[in-house]
Backbone as numpy.savetxt, mean C-alpha at the origin, in Angstrom:
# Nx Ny Nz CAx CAy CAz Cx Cy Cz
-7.49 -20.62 -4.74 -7.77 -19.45 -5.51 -6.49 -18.98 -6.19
-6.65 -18.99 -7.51 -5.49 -17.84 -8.44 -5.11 -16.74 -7.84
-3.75 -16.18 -7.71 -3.40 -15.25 -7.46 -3.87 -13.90 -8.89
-4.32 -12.99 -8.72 -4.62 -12.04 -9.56 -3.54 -11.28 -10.22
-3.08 -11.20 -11.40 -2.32 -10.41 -12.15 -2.86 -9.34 -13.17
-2.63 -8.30 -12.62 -3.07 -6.87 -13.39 -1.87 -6.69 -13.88
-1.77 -5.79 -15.06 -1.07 -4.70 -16.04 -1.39 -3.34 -15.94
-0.53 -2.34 -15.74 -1.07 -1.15 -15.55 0.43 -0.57 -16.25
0.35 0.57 -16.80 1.20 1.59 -17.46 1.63 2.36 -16.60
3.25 2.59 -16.32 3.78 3.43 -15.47 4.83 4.09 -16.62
4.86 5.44 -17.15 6.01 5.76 -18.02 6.17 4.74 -18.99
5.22 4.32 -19.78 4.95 3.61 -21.35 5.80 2.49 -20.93
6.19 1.80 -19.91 6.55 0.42 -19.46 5.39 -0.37 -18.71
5.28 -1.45 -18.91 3.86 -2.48 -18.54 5.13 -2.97 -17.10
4.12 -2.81 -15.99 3.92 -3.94 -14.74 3.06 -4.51 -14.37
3.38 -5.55 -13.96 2.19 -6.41 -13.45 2.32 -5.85 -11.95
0.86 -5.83 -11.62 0.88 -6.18 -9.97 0.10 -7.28 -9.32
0.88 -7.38 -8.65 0.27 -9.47 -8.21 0.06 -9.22 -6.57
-0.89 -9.88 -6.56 -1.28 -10.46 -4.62 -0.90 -11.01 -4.49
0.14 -10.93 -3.14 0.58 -12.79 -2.49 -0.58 -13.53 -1.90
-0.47 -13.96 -1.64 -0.95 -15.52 -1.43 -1.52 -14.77 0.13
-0.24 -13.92 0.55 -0.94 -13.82 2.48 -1.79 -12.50 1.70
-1.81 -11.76 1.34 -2.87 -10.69 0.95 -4.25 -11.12 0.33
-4.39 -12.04 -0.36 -5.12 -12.39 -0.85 -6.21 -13.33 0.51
-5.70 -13.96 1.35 -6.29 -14.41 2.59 -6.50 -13.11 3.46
-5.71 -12.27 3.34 -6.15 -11.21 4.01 -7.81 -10.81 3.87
-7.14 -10.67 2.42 -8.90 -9.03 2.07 -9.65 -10.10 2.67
-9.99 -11.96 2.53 -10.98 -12.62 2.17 -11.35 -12.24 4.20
-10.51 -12.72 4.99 -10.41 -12.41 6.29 -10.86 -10.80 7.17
-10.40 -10.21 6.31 -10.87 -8.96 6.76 -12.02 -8.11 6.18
-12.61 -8.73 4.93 -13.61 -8.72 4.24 -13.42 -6.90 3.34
-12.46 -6.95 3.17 -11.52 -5.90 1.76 -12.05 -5.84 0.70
-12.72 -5.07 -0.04 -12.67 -5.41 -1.63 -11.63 -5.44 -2.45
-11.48 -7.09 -3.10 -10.06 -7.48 -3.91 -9.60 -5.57 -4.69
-10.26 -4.59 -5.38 -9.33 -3.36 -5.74 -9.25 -2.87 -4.67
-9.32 -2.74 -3.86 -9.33 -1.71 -3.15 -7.50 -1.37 -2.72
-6.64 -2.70 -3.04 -5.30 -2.53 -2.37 -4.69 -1.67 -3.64
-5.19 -2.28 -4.82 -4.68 -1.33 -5.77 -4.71 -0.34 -6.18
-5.87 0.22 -5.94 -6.42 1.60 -5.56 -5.45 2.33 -4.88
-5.22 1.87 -3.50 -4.42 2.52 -3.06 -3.22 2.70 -3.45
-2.34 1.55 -3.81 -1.36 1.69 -4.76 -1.04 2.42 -5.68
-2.20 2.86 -6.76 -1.80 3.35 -7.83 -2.52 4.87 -7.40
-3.17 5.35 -6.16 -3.35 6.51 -6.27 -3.32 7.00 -4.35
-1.80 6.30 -4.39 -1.74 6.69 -3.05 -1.46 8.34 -2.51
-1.85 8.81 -1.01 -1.66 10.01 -0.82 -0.20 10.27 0.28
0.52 9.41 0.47 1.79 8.96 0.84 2.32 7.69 0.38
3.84 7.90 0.15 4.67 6.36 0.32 5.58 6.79 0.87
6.08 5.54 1.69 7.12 5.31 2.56 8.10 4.01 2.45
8.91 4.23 2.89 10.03 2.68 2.26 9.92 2.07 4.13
9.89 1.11 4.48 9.72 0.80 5.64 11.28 -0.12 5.97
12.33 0.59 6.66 13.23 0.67 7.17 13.30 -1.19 7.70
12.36 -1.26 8.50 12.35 -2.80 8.83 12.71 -4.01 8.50
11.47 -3.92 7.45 11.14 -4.93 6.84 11.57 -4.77 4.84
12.08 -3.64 4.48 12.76 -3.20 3.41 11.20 -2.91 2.52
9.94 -2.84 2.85 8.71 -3.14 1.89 8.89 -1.41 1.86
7.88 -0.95 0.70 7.19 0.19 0.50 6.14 0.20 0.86
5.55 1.18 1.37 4.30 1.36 1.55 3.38 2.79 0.96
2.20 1.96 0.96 1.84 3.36 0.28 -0.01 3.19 1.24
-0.17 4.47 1.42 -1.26 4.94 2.05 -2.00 5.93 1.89
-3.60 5.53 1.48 -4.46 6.47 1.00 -6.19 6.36 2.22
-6.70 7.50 2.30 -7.39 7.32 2.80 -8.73 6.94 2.00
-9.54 5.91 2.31 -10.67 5.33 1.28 -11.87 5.02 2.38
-13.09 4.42 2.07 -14.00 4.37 2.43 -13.83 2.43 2.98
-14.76 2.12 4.28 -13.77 0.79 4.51 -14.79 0.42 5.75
-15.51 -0.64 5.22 -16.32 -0.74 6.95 -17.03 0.58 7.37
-17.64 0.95 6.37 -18.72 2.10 6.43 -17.85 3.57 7.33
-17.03 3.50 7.29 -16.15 4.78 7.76 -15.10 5.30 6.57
-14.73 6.57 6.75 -13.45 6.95 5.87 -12.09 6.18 6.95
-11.29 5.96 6.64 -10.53 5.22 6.89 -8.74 5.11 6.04
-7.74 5.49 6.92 -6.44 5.41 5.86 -6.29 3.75 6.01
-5.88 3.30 4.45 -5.44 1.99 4.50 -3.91 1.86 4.15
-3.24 1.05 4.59 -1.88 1.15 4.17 -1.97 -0.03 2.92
-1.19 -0.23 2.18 -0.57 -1.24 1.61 1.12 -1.95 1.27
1.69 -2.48 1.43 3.09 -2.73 2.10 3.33 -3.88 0.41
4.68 -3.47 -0.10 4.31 -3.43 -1.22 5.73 -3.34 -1.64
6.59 -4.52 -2.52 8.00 -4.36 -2.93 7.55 -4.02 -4.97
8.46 -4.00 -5.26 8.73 -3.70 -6.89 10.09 -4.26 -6.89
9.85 -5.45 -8.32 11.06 -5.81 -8.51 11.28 -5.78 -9.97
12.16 -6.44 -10.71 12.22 -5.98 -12.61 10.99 -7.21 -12.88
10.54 -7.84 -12.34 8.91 -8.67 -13.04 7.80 -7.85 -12.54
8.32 -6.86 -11.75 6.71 -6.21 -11.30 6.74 -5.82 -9.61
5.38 -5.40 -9.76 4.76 -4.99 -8.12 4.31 -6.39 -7.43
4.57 -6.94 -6.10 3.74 -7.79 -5.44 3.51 -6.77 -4.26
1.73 -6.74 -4.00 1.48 -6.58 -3.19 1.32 -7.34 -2.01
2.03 -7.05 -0.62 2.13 -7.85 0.34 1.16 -7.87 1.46
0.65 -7.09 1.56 -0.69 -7.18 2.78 -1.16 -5.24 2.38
-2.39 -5.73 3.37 -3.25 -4.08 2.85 -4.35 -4.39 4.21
-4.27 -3.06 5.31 -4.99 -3.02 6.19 -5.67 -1.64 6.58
-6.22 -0.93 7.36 -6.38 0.24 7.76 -5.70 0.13 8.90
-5.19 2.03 8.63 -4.09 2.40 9.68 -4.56 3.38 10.29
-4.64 3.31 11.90 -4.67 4.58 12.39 -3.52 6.28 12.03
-3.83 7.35 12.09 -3.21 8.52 11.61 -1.61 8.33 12.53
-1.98 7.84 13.91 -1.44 7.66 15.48 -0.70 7.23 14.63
-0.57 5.42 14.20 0.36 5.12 14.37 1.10 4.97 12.89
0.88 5.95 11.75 1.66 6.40 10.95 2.86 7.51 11.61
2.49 8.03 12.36 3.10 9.26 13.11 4.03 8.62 14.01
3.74 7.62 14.33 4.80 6.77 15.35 6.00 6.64 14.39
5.46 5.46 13.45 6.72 4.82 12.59 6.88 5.99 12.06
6.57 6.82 11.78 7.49 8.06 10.75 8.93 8.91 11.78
7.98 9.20 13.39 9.01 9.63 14.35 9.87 8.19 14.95
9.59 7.97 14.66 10.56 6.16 14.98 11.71 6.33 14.21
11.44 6.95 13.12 12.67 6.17 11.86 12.57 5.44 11.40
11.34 4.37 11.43 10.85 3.16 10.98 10.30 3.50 9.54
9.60 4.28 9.20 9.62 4.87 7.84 9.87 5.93 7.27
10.76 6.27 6.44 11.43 7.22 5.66 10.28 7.39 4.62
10.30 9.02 4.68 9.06 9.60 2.98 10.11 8.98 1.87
8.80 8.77 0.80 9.51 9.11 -0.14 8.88 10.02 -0.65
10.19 10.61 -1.67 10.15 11.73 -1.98 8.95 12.73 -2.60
9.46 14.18 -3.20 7.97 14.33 -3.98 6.80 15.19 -3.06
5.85 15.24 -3.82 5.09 15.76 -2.87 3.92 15.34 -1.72
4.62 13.75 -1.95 3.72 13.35 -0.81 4.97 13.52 0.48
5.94 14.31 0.71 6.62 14.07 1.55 6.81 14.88 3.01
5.34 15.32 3.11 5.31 16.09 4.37 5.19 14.77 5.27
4.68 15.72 6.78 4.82 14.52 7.95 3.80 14.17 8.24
2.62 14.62 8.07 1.13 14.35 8.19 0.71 13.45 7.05
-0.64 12.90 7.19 -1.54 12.31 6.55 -2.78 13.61 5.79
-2.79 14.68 6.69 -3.68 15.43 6.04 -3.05 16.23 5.37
């Protein structure tokens, strides 16, 4: 299967955002709808830079396996664009962990309280 390349407008500059290869086995594995990672991406209700593993993440709560549900998506930007790297649902718990961990730093803005709600 082709990896998917979208164009989307951020500040009158074009990025692409691309699925890797492990995301793309993901959604098929976890049975995801292929937008749904971008969705979250482009209208997330937090991001976080993840200390770890150096990825961004961004997390919105969406509809997912017949429940409301926060999904994360883990997610670098480089000067060719966005690759999205995996996209799962996250418990509230263990956003609250990695945030009191130090494991993820807000970013800024007004998604930068400590909660999800």
């Amino acid at each position: 299967m082709k990896n998917l390349i979208l164009i989307i407008r951020v500040d009158s500059d074009s990025l692409e955002i691309n699925y890797s290869k492990h995301l793309s086995q993901r959604l098929k594995i976890r049975k995801i709808p292929r937008d749904l990672p971008k969705t979250v991406l482009l209208k997330a209700e937090k991001r976080f830079m993840d200390t770890r593993t150096g990825h961004r993440i961004a997390i919105k709560k969406m509809s997912y396996g017949g429940k409301e549900r926060f999904i994360m998506v883990a997610f670098d930007i480089s000067d060719k664009g966005i690759t999205m790297i995996t996209c799962h649902p996250i418990e509230e718990k263990q956003v609250s962990n990695r945030i009191n961990s130090g494991r993820w730093k807000r970013e800024g803005g007004e998604n930068s309280q400590d909660t999800l709600r």
